[in-house]
Legacy VTK file of the C-alpha trace (Angstrom):
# vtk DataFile Version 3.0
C-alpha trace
ASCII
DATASET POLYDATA
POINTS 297 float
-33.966 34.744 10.009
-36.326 31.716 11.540
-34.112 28.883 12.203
-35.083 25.153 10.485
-37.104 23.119 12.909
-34.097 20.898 13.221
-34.451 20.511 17.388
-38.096 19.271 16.995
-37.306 16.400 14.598
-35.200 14.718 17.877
-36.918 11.835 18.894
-38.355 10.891 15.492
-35.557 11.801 12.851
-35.777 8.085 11.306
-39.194 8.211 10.633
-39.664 11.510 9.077
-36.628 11.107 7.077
-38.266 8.066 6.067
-41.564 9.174 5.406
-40.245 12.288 3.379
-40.588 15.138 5.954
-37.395 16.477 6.724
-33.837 16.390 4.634
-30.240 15.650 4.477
-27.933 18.535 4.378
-24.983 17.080 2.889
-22.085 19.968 2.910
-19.308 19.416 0.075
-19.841 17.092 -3.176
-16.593 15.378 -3.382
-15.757 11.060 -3.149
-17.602 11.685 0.689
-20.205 13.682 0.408
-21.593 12.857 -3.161
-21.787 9.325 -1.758
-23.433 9.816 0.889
-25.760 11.748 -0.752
-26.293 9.029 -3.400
-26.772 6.071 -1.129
-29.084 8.121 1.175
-31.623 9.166 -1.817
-31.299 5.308 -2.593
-32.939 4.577 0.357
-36.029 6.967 -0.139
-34.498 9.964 2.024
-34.653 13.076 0.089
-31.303 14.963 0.067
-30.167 18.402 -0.614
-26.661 19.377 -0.902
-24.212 22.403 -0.643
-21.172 23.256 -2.477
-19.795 26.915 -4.147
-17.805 24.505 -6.900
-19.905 25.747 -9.526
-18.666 22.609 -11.827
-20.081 20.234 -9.386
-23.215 21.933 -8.682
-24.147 22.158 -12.696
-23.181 18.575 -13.078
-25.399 17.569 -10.669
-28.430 19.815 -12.044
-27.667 18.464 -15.631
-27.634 14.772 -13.931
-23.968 14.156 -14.449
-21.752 12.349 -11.741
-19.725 14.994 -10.707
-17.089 12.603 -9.504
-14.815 11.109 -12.214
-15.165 7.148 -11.885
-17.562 7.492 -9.121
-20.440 6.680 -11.752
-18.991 3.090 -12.175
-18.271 2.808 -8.621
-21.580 3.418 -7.531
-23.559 1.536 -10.127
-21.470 -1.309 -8.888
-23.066 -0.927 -5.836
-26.151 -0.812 -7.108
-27.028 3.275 -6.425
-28.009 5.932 -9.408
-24.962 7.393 -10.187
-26.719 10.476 -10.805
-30.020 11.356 -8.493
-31.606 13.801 -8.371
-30.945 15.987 -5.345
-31.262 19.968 -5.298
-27.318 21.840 -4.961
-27.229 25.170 -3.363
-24.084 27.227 -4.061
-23.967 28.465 0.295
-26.163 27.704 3.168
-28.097 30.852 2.730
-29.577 29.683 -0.634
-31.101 26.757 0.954
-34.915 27.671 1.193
-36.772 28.059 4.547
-39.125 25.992 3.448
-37.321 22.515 3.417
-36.624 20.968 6.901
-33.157 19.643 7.447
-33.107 17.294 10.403
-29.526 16.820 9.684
-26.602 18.189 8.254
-23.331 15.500 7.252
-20.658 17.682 6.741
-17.600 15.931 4.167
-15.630 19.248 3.127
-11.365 18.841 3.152
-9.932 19.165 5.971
-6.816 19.445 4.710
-4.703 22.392 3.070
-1.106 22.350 1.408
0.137 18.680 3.255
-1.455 19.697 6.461
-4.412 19.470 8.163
-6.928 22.692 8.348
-9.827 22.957 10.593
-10.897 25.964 8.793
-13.294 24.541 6.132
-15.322 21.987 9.267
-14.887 25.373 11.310
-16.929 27.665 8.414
-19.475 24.940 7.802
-20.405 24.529 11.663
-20.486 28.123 12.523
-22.684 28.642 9.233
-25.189 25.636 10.339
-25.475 27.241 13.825
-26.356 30.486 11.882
-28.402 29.564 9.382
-30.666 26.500 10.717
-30.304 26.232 14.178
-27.960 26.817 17.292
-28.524 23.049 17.964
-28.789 21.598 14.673
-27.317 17.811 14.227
-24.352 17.661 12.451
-22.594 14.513 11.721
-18.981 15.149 10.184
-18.048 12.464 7.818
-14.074 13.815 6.664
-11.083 12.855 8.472
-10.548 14.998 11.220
-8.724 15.383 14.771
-10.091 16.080 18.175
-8.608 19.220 18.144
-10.671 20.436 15.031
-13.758 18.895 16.944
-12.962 21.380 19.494
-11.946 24.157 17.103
-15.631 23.272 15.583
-17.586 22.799 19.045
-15.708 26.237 19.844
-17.076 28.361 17.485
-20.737 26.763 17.471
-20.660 25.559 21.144
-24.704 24.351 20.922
-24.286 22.239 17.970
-25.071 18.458 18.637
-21.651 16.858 16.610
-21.631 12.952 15.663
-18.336 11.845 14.134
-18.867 9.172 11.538
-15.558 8.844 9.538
-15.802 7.182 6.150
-14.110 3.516 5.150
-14.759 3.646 1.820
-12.201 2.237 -1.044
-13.320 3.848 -4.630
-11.227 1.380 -6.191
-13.350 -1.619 -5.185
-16.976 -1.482 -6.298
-17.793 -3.556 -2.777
-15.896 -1.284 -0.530
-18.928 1.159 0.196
-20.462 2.474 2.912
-23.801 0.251 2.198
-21.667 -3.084 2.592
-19.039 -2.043 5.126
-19.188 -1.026 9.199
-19.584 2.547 10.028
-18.302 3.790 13.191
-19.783 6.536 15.171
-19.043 8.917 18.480
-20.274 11.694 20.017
-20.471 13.022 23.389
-24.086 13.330 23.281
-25.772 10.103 23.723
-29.473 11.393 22.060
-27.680 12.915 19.142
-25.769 9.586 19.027
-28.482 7.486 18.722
-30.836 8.932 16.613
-27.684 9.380 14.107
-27.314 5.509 14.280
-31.056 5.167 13.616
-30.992 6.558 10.847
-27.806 5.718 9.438
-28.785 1.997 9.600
-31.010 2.534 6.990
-27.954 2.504 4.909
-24.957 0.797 6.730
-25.696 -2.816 7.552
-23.513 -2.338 11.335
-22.795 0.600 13.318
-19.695 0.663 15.366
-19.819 3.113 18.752
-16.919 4.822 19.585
-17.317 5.655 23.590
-17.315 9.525 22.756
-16.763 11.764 19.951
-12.612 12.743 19.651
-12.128 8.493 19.874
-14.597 8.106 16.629
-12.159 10.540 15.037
-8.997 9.340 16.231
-9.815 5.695 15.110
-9.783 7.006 11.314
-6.610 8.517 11.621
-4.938 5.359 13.396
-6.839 3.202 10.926
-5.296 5.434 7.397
-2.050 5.409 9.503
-1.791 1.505 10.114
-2.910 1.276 6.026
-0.042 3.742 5.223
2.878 1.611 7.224
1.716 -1.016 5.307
1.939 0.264 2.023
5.516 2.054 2.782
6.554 -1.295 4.132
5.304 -3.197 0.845
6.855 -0.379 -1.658
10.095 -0.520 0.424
10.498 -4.299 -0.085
9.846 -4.426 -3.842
12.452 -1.346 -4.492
14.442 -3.276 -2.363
14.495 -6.895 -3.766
11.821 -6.540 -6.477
14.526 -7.327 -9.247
15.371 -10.659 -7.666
12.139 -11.894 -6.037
8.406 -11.938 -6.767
7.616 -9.395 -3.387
3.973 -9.621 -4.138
4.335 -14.001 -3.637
6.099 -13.531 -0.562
3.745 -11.009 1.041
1.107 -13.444 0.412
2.647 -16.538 1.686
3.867 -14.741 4.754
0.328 -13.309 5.590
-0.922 -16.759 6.038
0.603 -16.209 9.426
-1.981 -15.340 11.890
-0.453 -12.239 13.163
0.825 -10.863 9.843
-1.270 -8.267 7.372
-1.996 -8.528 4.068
0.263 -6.333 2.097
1.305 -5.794 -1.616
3.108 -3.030 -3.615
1.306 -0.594 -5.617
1.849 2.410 -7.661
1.040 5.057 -4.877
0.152 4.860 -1.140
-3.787 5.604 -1.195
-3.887 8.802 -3.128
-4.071 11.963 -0.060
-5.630 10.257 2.938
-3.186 7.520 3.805
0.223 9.983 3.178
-1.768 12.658 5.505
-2.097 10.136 8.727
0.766 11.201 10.165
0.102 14.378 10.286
-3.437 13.765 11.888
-1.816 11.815 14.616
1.014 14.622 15.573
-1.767 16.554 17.283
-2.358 14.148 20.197
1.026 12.275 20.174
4.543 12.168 18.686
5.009 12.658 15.143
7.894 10.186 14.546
4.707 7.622 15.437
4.500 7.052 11.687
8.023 8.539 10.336
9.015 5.837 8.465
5.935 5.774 6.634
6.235 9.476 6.042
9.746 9.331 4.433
9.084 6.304 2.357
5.729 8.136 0.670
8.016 11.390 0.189
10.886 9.893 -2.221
LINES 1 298
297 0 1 2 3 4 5 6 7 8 9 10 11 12 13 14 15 16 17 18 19 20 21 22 23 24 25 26 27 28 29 30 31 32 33 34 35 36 37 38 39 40 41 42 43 44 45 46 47 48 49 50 51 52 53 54 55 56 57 58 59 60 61 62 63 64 65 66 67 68 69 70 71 72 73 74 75 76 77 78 79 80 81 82 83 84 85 86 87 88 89 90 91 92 93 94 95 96 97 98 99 100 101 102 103 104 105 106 107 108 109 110 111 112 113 114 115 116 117 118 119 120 121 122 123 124 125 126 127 128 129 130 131 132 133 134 135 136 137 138 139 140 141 142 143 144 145 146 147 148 149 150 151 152 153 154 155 156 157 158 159 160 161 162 163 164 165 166 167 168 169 170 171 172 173 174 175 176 177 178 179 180 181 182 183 184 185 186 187 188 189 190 191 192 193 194 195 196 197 198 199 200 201 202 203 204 205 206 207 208 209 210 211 212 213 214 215 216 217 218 219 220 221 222 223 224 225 226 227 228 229 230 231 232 233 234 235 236 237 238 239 240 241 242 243 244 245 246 247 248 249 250 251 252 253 254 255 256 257 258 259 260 261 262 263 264 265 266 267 268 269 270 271 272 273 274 275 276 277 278 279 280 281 282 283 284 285 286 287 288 289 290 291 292 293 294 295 296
């Protein structure tokens, strides 16, 4: 099989994106990757997606949201909530004839309360395979150095940029079109034409100084949310039947060194609870504990 011309699009990715030339691959149609796929076709750069969910691929085709909520979400933002971008079931269904100059991979990366490299690992060895040794990927989920590895292992020519999603799908102006978007990778061409590109869409790119620290600063920055939260929930269960917790919280963030917190009625769905468990890779796993044992009662 010919391999996608994704090496000679370096140099000039921007403009033929731009110009309608060469695609986004976006790999997984979930909050992350039906996003991104949305906000990049708002911008004039023709997408194409891949997912074996065969609910979320007909969805699409019929031009449903496949997301539930993320219709509103996005219209807030001011993006079609349904465009319309081509879904291929695997990576082998993806004609020859349509030139992906890069490939944003936003699968789970997490299995049963832990984190799996297995899905990012499948995905990168298939893009190696399929469209080039080389190709540009740019992985978007939550993920640890150690799965970078895992990933650069078993596709050891692929040119990875991690760009780890900030997104809140709660708040219509939480988006990656309004908010900072870091980015890291150890190789500096691959880095920048990522951030040439991506500034079509994110209004500031943050650089990381190499590829694991991109990824580590999403799992530091979920974990830091998570304390929070624990910390907030604690204090209401604790006192909520005497005091207004949500008033004090407020009045005692007006301190320059302390957070804004408040309870709520979860601590941020599976990301936030899963921080932890990011961070035991590269340090210890008490780092977070209390947070941990709060979310589990």
């Amino acid at each position: 099989m010919e391999p996608h011309a994704t090496a000679t699009l370096i140099g000039s990715i921007r403009q033929k994106l731009m110009r309608g030339e060469a695609s986004i691959c976006v790999w997984g149609l979930g909050y992350v990757g039906y996003s991104a796929a949305a906000f990049f076709h708002a911008r004039g750069i023709r997408v194409v997606a891949v997912d074996p969910a065969r609910r979320r691929a007909e969805a699409v085709r019929e031009g449903r949201c496949p997301v539930r909520g993320m219709d509103a979400w996005l219209r807030a933002a001011g993006v079609d909530p349904a465009p319309a971008i081509d879904v291929y079931g695997s990576g082998a269904q993806v004609p020859d004839h349509i030139p992906v100059a890069a490939h944003h991979v936003a699968v789970p990366t997490e299995r049963a309360g832990r984190p799996d490299p297995d899905p990012l690992i499948d995905v990168c060895r298939t893009i190696a395979y399929r469209f080039a040794p080389d190709a540009l990927v740019v992985v978007e989920s939550t993920v640890t150095p150690g799965m970078l590895d895992a990933a650069l292992a078993a596709a050891p020519a692929l040119r990875i940029v991690a760009a780890p999603r900030r997104d809140w799908f709660d708040s219509p102006d939480k988006h990656l079109g309004a908010l900072p978007r870091i980015v890291g990778s150890d190789d500096p061409v691959a880095l920048a034409e990522v951030e040439s590109y991506l500034s079509v869409v994110c209004p500031q790119i943050v650089r990381a100084p190499d590829l694991r620290t991109a990824a580590l600063v999403k799992c530091v920055e979920n974990d830091l949310r998570h304390v929070e939260l624990a910390y907030a929930n604690d204090l209401a269960r604790a006192i909520g039947d005497r005091y207004d917790v949500r008033r004090i919280l407020a009045i005692a963030a007006t301190k320059w060194n302390v957070p804004s917190m408040w309870p709520s009625v979860g601590v941020g769905g599976a990301c936030l609870p899963m921080a932890g468990r990011y961070l035991e890779e590269v340090g210890d796993g008490a780092l977070s504990r209390a947070a941990q044992v709060s979310a589990d009662r």
